[in-house]
MARKOL-79032 format. One record per residue (C-alpha): x, y, z; residue number from 0. Coordinates in Angstrom, 1 decimal. Each point is the difference from the previous one (the first is absolute). Example, Ala and Ser with C-alpha at 12.3 -4.5 7.8 and 13.67 -1.06 7.14 Angstrom:
REM residues 2
<x 12.3, y -4.5, z 7.8, n 0>
<x 1.4, y 3.4, z -0.7, n 1>
This chain:
REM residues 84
<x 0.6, y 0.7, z 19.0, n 0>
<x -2.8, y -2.3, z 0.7, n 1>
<x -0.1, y -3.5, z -1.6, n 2>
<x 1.7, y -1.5, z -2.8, n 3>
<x -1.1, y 1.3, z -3.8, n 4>
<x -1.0, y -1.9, z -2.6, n 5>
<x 2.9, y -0.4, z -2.7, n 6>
<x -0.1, y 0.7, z -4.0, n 7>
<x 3.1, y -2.2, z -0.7, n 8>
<x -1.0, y -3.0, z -2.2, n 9>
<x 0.6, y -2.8, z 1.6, n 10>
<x 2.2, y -2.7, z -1.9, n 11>
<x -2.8, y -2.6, z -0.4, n 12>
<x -2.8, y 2.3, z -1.1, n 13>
<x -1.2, y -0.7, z -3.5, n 14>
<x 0.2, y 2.7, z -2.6, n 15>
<x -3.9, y 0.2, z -0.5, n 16>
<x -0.7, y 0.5, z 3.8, n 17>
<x 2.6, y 2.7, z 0.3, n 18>
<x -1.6, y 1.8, z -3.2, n 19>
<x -2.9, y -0.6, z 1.7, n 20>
<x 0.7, y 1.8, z 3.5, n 21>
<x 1.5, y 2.8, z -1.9, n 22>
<x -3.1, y 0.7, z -1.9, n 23>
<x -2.1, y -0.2, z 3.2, n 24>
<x 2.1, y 1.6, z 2.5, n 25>
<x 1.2, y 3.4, z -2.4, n 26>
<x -3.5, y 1.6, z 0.2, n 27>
<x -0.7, y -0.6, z 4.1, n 28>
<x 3.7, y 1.7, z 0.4, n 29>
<x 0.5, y 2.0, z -2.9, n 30>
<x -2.7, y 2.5, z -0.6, n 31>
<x 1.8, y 1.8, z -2.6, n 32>
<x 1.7, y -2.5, z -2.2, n 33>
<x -2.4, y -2.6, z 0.8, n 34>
<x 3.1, y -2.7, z -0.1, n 35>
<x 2.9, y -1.6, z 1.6, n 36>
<x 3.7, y 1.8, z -1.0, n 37>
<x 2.5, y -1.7, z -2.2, n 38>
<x 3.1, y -0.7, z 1.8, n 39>
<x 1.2, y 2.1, z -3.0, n 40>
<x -2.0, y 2.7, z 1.2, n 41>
<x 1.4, y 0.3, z 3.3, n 42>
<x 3.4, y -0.8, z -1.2, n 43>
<x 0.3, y 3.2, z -2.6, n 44>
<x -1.4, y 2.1, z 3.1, n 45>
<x 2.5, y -0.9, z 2.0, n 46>
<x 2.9, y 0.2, z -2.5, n 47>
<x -1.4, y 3.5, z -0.6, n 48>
<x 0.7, y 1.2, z 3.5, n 49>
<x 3.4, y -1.4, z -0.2, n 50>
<x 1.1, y 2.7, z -3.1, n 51>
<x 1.2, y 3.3, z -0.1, n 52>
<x -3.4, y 1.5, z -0.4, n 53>
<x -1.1, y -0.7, z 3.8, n 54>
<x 3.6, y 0.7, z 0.9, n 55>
<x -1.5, y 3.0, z 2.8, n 56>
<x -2.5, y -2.4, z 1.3, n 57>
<x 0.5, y -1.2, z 3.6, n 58>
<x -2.3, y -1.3, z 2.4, n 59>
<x -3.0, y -0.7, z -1.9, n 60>
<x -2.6, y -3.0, z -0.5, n 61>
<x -1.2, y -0.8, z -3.3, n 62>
<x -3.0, y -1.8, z -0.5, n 63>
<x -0.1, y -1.7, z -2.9, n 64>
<x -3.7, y -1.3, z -0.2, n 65>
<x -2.0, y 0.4, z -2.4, n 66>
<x -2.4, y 1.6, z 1.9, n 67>
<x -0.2, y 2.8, z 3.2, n 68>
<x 0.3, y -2.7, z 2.5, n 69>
<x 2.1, y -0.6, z 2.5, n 70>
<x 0.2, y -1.3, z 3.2, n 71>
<x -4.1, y -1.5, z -0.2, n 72>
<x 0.1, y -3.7, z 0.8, n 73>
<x 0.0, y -2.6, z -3.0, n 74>
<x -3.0, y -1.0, z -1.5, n 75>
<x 0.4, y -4.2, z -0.8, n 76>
<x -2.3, y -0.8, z -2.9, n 77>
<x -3.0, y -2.9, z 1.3, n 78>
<x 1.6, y -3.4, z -1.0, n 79>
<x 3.4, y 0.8, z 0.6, n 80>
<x 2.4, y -0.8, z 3.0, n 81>
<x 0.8, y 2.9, z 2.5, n 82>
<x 3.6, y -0.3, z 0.7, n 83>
């Protein structure tokens, strides 16, 4: 792994209008198919859903949970913003 990545965890002291803000800017330079940041809902219920009976053969597998065919391209920080 090369250098540190940037981080989508909120921090503490950011107001709720900047936070909105990044989400609407960063979602469609790292999303191309939902064009938006997840819910934490989102990735909770897809994680929940691995956990039941349903997957219950299911072993050794990664899951991408997206929004978008990507994975592994480098993060895209919208102009403005802090990198990490």
């Amino acid at each position: 792994m090369c250098g540190a990545r940037p981080s989508l965890v909120r921090p503490p002291s950011l107001p709720d209008a900047v936070w909105e803000a990044f989400k609407r800017a960063w979602g469609p330079l790292n999303a191309s198919g939902l064009q938006r940041m997840a819910a934490a809902e989102e990735i909770a219920r897809s994680v929940v859903s691995l956990a039941t009976a349903e997957f219950s053969y299911m072993a050794g597998s990664t899951v991408l949970v997206g929004g978008a065919p990507f994975g592994g391209s480098p993060m895209n920080m919208p102009p403005g913003f802090p990198a990490g």
